[in-house]
C-alpha positions as CSV (number, residue, x, y, z in Angstrom):
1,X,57.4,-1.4,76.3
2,X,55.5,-4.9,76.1
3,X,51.8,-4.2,74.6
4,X,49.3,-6.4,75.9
5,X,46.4,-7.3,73.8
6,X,42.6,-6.2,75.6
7,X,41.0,-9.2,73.1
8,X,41.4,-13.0,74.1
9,X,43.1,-15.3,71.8
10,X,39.7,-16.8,70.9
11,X,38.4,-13.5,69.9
12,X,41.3,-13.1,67.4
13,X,40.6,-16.2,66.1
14,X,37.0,-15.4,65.4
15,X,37.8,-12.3,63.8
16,X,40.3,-13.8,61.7
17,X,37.6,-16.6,60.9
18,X,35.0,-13.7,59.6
19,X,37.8,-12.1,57.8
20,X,38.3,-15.6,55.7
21,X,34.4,-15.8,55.0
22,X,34.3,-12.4,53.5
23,X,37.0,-12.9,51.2
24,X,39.7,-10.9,52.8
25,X,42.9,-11.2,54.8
26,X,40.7,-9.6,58.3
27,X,43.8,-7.1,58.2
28,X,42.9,-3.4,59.3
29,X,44.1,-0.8,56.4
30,X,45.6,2.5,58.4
31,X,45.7,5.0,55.9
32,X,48.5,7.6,56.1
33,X,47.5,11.2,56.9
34,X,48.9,13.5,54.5
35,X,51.3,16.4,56.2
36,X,49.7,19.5,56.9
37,X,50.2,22.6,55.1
38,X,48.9,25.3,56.9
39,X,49.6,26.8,60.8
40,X,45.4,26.9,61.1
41,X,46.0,23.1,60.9
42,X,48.5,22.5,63.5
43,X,46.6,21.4,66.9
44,X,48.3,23.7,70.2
45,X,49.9,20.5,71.3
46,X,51.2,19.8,68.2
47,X,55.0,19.7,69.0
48,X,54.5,18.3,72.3
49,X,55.9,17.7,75.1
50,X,59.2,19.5,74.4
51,X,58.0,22.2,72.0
52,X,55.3,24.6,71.8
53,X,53.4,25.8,68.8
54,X,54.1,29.3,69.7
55,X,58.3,28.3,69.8
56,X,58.2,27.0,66.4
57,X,55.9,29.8,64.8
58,X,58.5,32.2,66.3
59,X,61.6,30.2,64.8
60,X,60.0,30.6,61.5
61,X,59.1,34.0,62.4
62,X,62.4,35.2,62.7
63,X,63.9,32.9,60.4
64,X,61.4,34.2,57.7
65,X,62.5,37.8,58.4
66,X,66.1,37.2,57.8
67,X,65.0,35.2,54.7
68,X,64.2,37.9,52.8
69,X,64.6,36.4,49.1
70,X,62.6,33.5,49.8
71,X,64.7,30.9,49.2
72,X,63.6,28.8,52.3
73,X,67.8,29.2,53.3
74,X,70.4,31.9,55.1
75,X,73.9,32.2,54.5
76,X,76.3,32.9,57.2
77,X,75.2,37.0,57.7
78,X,71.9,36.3,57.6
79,X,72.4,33.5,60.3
80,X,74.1,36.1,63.0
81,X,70.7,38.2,62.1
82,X,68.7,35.2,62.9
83,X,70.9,34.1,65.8
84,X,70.0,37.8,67.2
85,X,66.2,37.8,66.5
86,X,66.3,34.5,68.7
87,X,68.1,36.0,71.4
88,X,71.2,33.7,71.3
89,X,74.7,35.5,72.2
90,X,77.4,33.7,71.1
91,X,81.1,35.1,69.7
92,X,81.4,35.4,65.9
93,X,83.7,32.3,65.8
94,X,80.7,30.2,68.1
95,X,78.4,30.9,65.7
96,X,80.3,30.4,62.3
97,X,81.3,27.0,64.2
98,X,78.1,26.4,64.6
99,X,76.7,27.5,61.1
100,X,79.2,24.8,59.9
101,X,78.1,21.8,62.1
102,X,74.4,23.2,61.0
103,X,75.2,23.0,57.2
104,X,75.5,19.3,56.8
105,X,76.0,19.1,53.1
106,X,78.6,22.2,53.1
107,X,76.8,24.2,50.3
108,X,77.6,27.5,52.4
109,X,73.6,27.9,53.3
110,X,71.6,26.2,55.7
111,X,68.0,25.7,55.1
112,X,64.6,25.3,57.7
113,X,65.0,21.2,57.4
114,X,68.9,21.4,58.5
115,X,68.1,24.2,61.6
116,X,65.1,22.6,62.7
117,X,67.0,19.1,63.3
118,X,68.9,21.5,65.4
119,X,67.4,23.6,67.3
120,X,63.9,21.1,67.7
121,X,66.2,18.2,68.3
122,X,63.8,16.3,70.8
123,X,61.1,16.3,68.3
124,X,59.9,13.2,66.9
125,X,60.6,12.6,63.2
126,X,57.2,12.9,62.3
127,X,56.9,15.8,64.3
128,X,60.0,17.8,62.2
129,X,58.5,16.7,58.9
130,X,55.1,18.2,60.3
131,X,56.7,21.6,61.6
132,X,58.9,21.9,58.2
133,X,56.2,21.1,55.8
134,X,54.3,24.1,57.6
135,X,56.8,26.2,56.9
136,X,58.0,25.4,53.6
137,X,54.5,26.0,52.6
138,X,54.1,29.4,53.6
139,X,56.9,30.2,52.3
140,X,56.3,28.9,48.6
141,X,52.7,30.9,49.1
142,X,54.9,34.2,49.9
143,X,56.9,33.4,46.7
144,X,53.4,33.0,44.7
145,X,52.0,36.3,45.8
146,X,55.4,37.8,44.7
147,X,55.2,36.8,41.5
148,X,51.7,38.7,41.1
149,X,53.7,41.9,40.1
150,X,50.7,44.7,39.1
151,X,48.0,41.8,39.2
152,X,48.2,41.7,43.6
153,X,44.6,42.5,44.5
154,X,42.7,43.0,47.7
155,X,42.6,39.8,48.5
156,X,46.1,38.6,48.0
157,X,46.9,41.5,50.3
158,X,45.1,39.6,53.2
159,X,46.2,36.1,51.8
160,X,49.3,38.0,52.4
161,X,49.0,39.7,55.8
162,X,47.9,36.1,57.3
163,X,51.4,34.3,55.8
164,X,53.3,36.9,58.0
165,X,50.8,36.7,60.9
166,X,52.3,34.0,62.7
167,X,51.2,34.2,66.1
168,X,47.6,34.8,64.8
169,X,46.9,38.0,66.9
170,X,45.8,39.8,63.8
171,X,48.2,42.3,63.6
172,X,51.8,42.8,62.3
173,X,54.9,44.6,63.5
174,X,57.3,46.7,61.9
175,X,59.5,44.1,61.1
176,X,56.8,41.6,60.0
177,X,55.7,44.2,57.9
178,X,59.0,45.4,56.1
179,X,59.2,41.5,54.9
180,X,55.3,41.6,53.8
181,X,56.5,44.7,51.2
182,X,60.1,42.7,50.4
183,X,57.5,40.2,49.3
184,X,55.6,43.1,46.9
185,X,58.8,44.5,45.8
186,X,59.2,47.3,47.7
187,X,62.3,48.1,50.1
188,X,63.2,48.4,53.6
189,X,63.4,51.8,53.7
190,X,60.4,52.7,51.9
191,X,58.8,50.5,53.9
192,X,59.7,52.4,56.8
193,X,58.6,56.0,55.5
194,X,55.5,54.4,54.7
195,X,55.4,53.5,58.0
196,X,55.8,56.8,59.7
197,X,54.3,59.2,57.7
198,X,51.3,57.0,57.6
199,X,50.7,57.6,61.8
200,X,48.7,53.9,61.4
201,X,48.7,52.6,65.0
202,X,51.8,54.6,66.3
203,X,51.2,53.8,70.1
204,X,52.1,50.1,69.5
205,X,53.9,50.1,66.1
206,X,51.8,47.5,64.5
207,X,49.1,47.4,61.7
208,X,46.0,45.3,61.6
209,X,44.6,43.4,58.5
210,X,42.4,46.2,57.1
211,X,45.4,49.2,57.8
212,X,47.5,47.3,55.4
213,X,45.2,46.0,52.9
């Protein structure tokens, strides 16, 4: 589209003129925004108009519970898990078809950067470097707290519960929580005794921040 100019050629000229007595070029410096880190930094229009914030913290929502190692990638079993947490049915030969197109440099994983050029296809480059960044972050901070071992305190626990809050509503599910523990070391099914015999919220079968701190 042809931009038209709301300043008169004279006016340009002027400015240009001032620029010249001051010693400089009368150029206007934009100064590059670095990417954000954090979901609390992400506007709700963010992704738009062809994505919503919600859409793209539940991709990473249900990529990060099939992630389970932290690697930031999925192999081909842990992409028919993630395929099912989306609610995509496809045939086992669709989706290892699919997996391959997905993987484009044929290492037998596919990472967040290689899905999200998939699945959020009509986002603008600046938009997947955005939404990526995000979650890459996160991800490196759940690796962090796992390396705390003994040394995890009070407030890494809460650090912690807000990584796997995605949606922000303060609470966490069963699954969400089984890949908080992975995180502390401890296993699924441990995880889900805890879980029962604790009784903690068993109407809704979630936990809020100060249940699992």
């Amino acid at each position: 589209m042809r931009r038209t100019s709301s300043f008169k050629a004279g006016g340009l000229r002027r400015v240009s003129s001032v620029g010249s007595m001051a010693g400089t070029t009368g150029r206007i410096s934009h100064k590059k925004e670095p990417l954000k880190e954090k979901w609390s930094q992400l506007r709700v229009g963010e992704f738009g108009p062809n994505y919503t914030l919600d859409e793209v913290k539940r991709f990473y929502s249900c990529f990060s519970q099939v992630d389970k190692d932290l690697t930031g990638d999925i192999d081909i079993e842990e992409w028919q898990e993630f395929l099912t947490g989306m609610d995509q049915e496809m045939s086992s030969t669709d989706s290892r078809r699919l997996f391959m197109h997905i993987d484009a440099n044929h290492n037998g994983v596919i990472s967040m950067d290689e899905i999200c050029k998939v699945v959020f296809s009509k986002a603008s480059p600046e938009q997947l470097k955005t939404m990526v960044n995000v979650m890459e972050m996160t991800t490196q901070q759940k690796r962090h707290v796992s390396k705390g071992g003994d040394k995890i305190g009070r407030n890494d626990l809460r650090k912690l519960f807000q990584l796997y809050d995605e949606q922000d509503d303060k609470i966490l599910s069963v699954k969400q929580l089984s890949g908080a523990f992975m995180v502390l070391g401890i296993d699924t099914r441990t995880t889900e005794k805890i879980f029962a015999g604790s009784g903690i919220d068993a109407e809704n079968g979630a936990v809020d921040c100060e249940e699992f701190v």
